[in-house]
C-alpha positions in Angstrom: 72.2 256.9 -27.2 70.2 254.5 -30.0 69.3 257.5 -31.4 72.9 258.0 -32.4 74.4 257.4 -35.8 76.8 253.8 -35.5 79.8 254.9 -37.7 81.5 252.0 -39.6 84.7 251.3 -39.8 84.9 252.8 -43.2 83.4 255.7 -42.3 85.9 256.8 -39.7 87.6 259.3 -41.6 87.6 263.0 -41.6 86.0 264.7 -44.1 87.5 267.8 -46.7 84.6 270.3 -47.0 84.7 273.9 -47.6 81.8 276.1 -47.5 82.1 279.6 -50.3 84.4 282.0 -48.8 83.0 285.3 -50.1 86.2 287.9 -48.6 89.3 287.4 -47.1 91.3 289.4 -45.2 94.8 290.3 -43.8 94.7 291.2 -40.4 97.9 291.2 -39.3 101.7 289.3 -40.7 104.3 287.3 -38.6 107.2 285.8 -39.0 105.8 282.4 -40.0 102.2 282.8 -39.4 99.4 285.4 -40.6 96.2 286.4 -39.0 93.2 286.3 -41.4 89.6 287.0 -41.2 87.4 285.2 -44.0 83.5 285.9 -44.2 82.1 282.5 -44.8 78.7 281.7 -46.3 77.1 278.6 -44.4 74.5 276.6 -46.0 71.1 278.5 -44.9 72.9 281.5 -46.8 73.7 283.4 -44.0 77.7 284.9 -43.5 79.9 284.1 -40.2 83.2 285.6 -39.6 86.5 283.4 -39.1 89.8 284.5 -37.2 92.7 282.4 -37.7 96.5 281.4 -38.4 97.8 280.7 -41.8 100.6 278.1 -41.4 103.0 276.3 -43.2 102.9 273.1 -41.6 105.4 271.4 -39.9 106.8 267.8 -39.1 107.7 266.2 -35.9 110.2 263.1 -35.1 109.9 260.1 -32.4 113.0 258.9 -32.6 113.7 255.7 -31.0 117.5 254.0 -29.9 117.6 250.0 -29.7 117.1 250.6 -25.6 113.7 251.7 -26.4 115.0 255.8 -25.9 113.6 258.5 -27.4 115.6 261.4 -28.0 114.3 264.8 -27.0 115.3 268.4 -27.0 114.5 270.9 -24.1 113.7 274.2 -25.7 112.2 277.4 -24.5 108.4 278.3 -25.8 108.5 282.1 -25.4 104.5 282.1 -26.0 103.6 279.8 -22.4 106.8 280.6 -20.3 108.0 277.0 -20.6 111.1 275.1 -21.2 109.0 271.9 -23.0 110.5 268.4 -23.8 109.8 268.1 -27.4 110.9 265.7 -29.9 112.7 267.5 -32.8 110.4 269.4 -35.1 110.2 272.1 -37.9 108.6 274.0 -40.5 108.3 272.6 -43.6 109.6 275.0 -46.0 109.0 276.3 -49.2 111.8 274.2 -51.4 111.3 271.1 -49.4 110.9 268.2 -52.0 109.3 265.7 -49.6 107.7 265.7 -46.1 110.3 262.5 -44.9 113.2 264.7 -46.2 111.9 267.4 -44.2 112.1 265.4 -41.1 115.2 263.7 -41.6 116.9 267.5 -42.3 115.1 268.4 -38.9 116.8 265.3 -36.7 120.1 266.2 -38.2 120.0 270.1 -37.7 118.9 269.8 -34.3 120.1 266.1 -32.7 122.8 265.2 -35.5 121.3 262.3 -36.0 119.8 260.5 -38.9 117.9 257.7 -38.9 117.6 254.3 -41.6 114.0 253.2 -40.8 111.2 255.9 -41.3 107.8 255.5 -40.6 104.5 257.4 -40.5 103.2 257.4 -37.1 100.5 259.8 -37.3 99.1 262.7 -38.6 97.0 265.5 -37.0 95.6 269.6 -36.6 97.2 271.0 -34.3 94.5 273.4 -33.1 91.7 273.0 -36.4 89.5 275.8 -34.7 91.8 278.4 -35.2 95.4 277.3 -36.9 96.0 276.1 -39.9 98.8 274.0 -39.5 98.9 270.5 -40.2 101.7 268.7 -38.6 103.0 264.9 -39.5 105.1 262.6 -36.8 107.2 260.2 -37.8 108.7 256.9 -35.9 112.7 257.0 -36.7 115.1 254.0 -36.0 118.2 252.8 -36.9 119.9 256.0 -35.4 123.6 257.6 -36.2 125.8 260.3 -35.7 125.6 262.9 -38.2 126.7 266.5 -38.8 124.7 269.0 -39.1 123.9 270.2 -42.7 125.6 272.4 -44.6 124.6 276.2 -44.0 122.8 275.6 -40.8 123.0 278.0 -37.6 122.4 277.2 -34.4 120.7 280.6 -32.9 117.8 281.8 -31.0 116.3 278.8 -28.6 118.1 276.1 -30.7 121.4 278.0 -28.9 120.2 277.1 -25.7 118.4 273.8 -26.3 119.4 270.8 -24.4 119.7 267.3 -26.7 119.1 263.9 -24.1 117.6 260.5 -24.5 114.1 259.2 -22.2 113.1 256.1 -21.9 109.7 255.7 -23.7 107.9 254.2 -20.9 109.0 257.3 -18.6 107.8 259.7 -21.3 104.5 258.0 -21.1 104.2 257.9 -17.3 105.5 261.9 -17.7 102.9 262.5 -20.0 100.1 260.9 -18.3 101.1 262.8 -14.8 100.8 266.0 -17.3 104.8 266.6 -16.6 104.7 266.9 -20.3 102.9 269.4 -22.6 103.8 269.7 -25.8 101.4 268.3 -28.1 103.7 266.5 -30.7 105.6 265.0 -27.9 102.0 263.8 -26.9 100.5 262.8 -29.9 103.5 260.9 -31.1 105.0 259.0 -27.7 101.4 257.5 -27.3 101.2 256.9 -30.8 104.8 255.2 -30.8 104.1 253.2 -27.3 100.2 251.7 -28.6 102.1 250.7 -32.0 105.0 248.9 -30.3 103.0 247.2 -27.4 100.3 246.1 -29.9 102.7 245.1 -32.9 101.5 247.6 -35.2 105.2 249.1 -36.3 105.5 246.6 -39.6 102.2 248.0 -40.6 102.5 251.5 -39.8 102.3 253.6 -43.2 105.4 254.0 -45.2 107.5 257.5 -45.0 106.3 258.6 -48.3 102.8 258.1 -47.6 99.9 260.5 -49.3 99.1 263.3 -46.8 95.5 264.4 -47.6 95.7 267.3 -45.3 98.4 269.2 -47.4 96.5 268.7 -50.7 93.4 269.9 -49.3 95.3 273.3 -47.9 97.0 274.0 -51.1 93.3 274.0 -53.0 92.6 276.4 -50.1 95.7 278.9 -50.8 94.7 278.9 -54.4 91.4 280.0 -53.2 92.6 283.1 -51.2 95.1 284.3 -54.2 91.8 284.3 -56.4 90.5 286.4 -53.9 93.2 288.6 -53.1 94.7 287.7 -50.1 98.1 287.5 -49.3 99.6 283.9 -48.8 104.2 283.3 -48.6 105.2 280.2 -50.3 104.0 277.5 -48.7 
């Protein structure tokens, strides 16, 4: 183990690098994601091949009452045969003119709620080895009743999901007896409950804070338009 490199505290930070990408390919569309195939050259000059996901990102919401309650949404995941407890989520699309007013459209479309304090909890890759999306969760308190915006249908899951409140210390207990699964719910319940129990809330970053992640991808879509791949709006 003295072998090991000692990372400092300054040098705990991930890293944008991209190695040349000499083709990319189209392998197959979705609805929201694409399957690509880029041959890569790696630094001893030889070429490896790379599957993967195009994605437009998405963010995620822990929002939390005055009776320390997060509110949830149970929703069918076609893809693992589950009905998850998820904190409300979405895409970010196209038009969207910020990442907070993405989430706060998201709370009110699907728990008619909005929220006067917003806070970035964290930020994370959902699955870096084979996805592109990048996904940000924010804490939310201060909540009210709201309608739901303008133009919005409830259809699909959303017509069958289930709005309800959990205490946060259940959703922790849940979580560590691997009752729950989805990863945002994860990620951002233990991100919430370590920022709360070690006063960390006042000096989490603010809503609008720079998200590295999204200006690294958008260098990356310019890259596959200059080589002739296909990319929607992201």
């Amino acid at each position: 183990m003295e072998d090991l490199h000692i990372l400092t505290g300054d040098e705990v930070t991930d890293e944008p690098l991209g190695w040349p990408v000499r083709t990319h390919t189209l392998l197959g569309g979705g609805l929201v994601s694409d399957f690509v195939r880029d041959e890569v050259e790696t630094p001893d000059g030889s070429v490896m091949k790379r599957d993967y996901l195009l994605h437009p990102g998405a963010v995620g919401i822990i929002a939390l009452d005055d009776a320390e309650r997060v509110v949830v949404v149970r929703q069918l995941r076609h893809p693992v045969g589950f009905r998850l407890i998820e904190p409300p989520a979405g895409l970010l699309d196209a038009d969207d003119t910020s990442f907070v007013g993405a989430a706060q459209r998201e709370l009110a479309e699907e728990a008619e709620l909005a929220a006067s304090d917003w806070r970035v909890l964290v930020d994370y890759m959902t699955s870096p080895g084979c996805l592109q999306e990048t996904l940000r969760v924010y804490l939310a308190r201060g909540l009210t009743r709201v309608g739901r915006p303008d133009g919005f249908v409830v259809e699909h899951e959303e017509a069958d999901m289930e709005v309800c409140l959990v205490a946060l210390d259940d959703l922790v207990e849940a979580i560590y007896a691997g009752r729950v699964q989805n990863p945002t719910m994860v990620v951002g319940v233990l991100a919430a409950y370590a920022a709360l129990r070690t006063g960390r809330v006042d000096t989490l970053r603010e809503a609008d804070a720079p998200w590295p992640a999204r200006e690294v991808k958008a260098g990356r879509d310019a890259q596959i338009h200059e080589l002739g791949g296909e990319t929607r709006p992201r």
